[in-house]
VOBAGU-553699 format. One record per residue (C-alpha): residue in one letter; z, y, x. Coordinates in steps of 0.25 Angstrom, whole numbers, padded with zeros to 4 digits, always signed. Each point is the difference from the previous one (the first is absolute). Example, Ala and Ser with C-alpha at 12.3 -4.5 7.8 and 13.67 -1.06 7.14 Angstrom:
BEGIN
A+0031-0018+0049S-0002+0014+0006
This chain:
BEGIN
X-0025-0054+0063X-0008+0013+0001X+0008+0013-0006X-0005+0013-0004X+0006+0012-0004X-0003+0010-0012X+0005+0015+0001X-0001+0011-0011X+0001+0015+0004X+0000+0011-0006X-0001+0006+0012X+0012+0009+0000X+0009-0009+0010X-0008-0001+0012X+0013-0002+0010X+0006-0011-0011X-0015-0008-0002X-0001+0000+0017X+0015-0005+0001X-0004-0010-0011X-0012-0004+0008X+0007-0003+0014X+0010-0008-0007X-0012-0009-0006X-0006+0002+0016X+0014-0007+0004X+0000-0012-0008X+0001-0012+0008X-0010-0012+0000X-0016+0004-0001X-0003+0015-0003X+0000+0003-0016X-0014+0007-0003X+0004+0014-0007X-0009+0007-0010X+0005+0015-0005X-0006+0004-0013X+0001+0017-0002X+0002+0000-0014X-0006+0013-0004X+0001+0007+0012X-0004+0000+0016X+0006-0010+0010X+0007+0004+0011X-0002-0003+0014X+0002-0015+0001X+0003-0010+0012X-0014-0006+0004X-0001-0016-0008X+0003+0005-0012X-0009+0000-0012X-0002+0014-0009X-0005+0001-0014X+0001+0015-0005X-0002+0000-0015X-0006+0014-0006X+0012-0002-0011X+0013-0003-0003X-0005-0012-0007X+0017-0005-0002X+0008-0011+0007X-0007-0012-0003X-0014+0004-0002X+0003+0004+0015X+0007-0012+0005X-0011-0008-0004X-0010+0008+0005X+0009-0005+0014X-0002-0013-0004X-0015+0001-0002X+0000+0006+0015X+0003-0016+0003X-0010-0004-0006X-0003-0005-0014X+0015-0003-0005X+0004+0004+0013X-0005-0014+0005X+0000+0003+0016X+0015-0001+0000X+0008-0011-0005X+0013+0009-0004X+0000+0015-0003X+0012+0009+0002X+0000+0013-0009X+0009+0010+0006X+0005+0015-0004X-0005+0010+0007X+0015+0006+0004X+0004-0013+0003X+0002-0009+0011X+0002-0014+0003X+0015-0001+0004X-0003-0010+0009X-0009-0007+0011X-0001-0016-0006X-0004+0006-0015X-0014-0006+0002X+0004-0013+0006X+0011-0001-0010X-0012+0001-0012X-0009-0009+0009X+0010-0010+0001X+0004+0000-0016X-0015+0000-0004X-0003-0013+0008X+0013-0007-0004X-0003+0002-0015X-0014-0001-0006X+0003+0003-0013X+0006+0016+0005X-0008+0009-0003X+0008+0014+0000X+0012+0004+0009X+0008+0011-0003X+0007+0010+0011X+0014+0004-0002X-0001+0015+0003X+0012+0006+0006X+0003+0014+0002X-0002+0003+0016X+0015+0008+0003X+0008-0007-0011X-0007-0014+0000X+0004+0000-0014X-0011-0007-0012X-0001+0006-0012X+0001-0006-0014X-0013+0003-0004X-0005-0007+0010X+0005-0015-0001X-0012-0006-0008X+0011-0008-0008X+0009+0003-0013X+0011-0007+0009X-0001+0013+0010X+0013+0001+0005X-0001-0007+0013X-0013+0006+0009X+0004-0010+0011X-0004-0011-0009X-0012-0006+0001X-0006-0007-0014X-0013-0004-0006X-0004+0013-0008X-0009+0003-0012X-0006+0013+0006X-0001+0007+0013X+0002+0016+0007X-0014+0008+0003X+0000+0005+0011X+0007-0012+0008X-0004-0015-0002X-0008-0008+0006X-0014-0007-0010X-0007-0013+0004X-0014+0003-0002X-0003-0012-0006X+0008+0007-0014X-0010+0009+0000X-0012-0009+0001X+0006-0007-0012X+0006+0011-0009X-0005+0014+0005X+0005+0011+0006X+0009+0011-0005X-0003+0008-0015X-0007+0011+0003X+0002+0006-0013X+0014+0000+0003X+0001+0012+0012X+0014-0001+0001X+0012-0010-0007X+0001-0012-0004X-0012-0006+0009X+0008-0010+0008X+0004-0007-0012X-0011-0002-0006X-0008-0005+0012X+0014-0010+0001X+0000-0005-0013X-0016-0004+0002X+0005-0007+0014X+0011-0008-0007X-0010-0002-0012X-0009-0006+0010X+0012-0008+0007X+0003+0007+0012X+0014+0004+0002X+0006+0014+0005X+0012+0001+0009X+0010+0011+0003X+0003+0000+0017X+0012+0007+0004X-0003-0001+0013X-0015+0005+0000X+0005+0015+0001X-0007+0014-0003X+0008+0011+0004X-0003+0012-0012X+0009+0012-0004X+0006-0001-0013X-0007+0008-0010X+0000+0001-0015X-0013-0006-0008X+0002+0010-0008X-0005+0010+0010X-0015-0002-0004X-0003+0012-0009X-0008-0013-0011X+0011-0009+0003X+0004-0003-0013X-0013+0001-0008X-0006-0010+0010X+0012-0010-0002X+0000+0001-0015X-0014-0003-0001X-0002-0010+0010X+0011-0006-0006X-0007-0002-0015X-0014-0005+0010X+0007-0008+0007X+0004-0008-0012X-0012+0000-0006X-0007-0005+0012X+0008-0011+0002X+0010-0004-0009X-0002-0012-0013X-0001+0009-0012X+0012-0004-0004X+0008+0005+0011X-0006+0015+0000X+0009+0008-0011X+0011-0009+0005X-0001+0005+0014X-0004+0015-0003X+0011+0000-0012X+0010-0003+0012X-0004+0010+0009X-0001+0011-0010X+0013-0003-0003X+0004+0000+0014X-0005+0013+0002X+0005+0007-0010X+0014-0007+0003X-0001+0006+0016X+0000+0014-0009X-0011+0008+0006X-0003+0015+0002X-0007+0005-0011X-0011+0003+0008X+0000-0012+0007X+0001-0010-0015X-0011+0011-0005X-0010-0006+0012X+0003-0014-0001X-0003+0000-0016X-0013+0006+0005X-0001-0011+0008X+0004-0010-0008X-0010+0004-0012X-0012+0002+0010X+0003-0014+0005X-0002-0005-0014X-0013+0011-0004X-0008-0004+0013X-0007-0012+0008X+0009-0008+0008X-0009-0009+0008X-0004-0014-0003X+0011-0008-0007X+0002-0014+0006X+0015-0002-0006X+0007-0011+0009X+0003-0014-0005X+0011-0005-0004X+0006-0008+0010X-0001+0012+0008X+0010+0009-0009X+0010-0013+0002X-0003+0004+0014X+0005+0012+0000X+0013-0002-0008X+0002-0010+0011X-0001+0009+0009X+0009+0008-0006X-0009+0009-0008X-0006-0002-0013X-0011+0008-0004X+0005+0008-0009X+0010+0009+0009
């Protein structure tokens, strides 16, 4: 089973992108071929194999990833399996890419593996980053309804069949809605605990747009995918969760913003899932509409 690897910089972590690297470089089993994508900004000097794409703009998170994925070829289909990984991450350990090889090949019907990232001096998970409502236990691996960004690992075949990530989005919210098109196409996701990324802990609201980009790619998200139905249900939910999480002024001020851009502007093509797929999700533990 071939492996590849995507890499998006920014280019202001070149010490953190080459420890990533070498810990890709270590992996046991055949080599994982690595492309780096300079999002915006000139690559640093890289160790010789890899692949390099530098884009003459920051063109946002998953317009770039799958611009890495096109470096595989159409829907990245050189590779069987491709790895996206944080720049200031690193894979904890040596066996991570046999560990997917061998979870891949034991269940055709996986399609998306996600990490558990752990911070490198405390080891500990945070909450926020157990792709489950039940997030209280990281050690725990589960089938999941979405999946972490910048560390999973994507059988290209998902891609081929539902396509890559919404460029439109730039940044929140793009994992899910490429999860929900798998599920809706009947692949599975799985949370591993044991597929390590090791990733300081950091808050999301760091990111100056964070909460305009999550208010309104939470109203696209919905209306991409969900049954008409279900859209004020699962907006209504978490506008009211947000307000209850009593948010700076500043901060509630950005996401209304958000949240009324998402509704005023083009969200992409709508393909709302069937069904069967949202009794799916509520199996899984998450209906859509939280």
């Amino acid at each position: 089973m071939r492996l590849g690897a995507v890499v998006l910089t920014m280019g202001n972590r070149p010490e953190e992108l080459r420890a990533l690297l070498d810990s890709v470089a270590k992996q046991h089993g055949d080599p994982v071929e690595i492309v780096v994508v300079g999002n915006g900004s000139p690559l640093p000097e890289l160790p010789d194999g890899v692949r390099t794409v530098e884009l003459p703009e920051n063109v946002g998170i998953p317009a770039g990833r799958n611009v890495g994925i096109e470096a595989f070829g159409p829907h990245g289909g050189e590779v069987d399996v491709l790895l996206f990984l944080d720049d200031d991450g690193l894979l904890a350990n040596e066996d991570t890419a046999e560990l997917c090889r061998a979870a891949f090949a034991a269940d055709p019907a996986l399609g998306i593996i996600s990490f558990r990232i752990a911070d490198p001096d405390t080891g500990q998970t945070q909450r926020r980053h157990v792709p489950r409502l039940r997030a209280s236990d990281p050690m725990r691996s589960s089938r999941v309804t979405t999946f972490l960004g910048g560390a999973n690992a994507v059988r290209t075949k998902v891609f081929a069949e539902v396509g890559g990530l919404p460029d439109d989005f730039f940044y929140a919210h793009e994992e899910t809605d490429l999860a929900w098109r798998a599920l809706n196409a009947g692949w599975m996701v799985d949370y591993r605990s044991d597929m390590v990324l090791h990733h300081p802990t950091t808050a999301p609201a760091r990111h100056a747009v964070y909460h305009r980009m999550v208010a309104r790619n939470r109203v696209w998200l919905a209306r991409r995918n969900l049954p008409a139905l279900l859209v004020p249900v699962y907006l209504g939910v978490w506008f009211l969760l947000t307000l209850a999480r009593r948010p700076s002024r500043p901060a509630l001020r950005a996401w209304l913003g958000g949240f009324k851009e998402g509704w005023a502007t083009a969200c992409g093509p709508r393909r709302p899932m069937k069904w069967a797929t949202v009794w799916r999700l509520t199996r899984l533990g998450r209906p859509p509409i939280i």
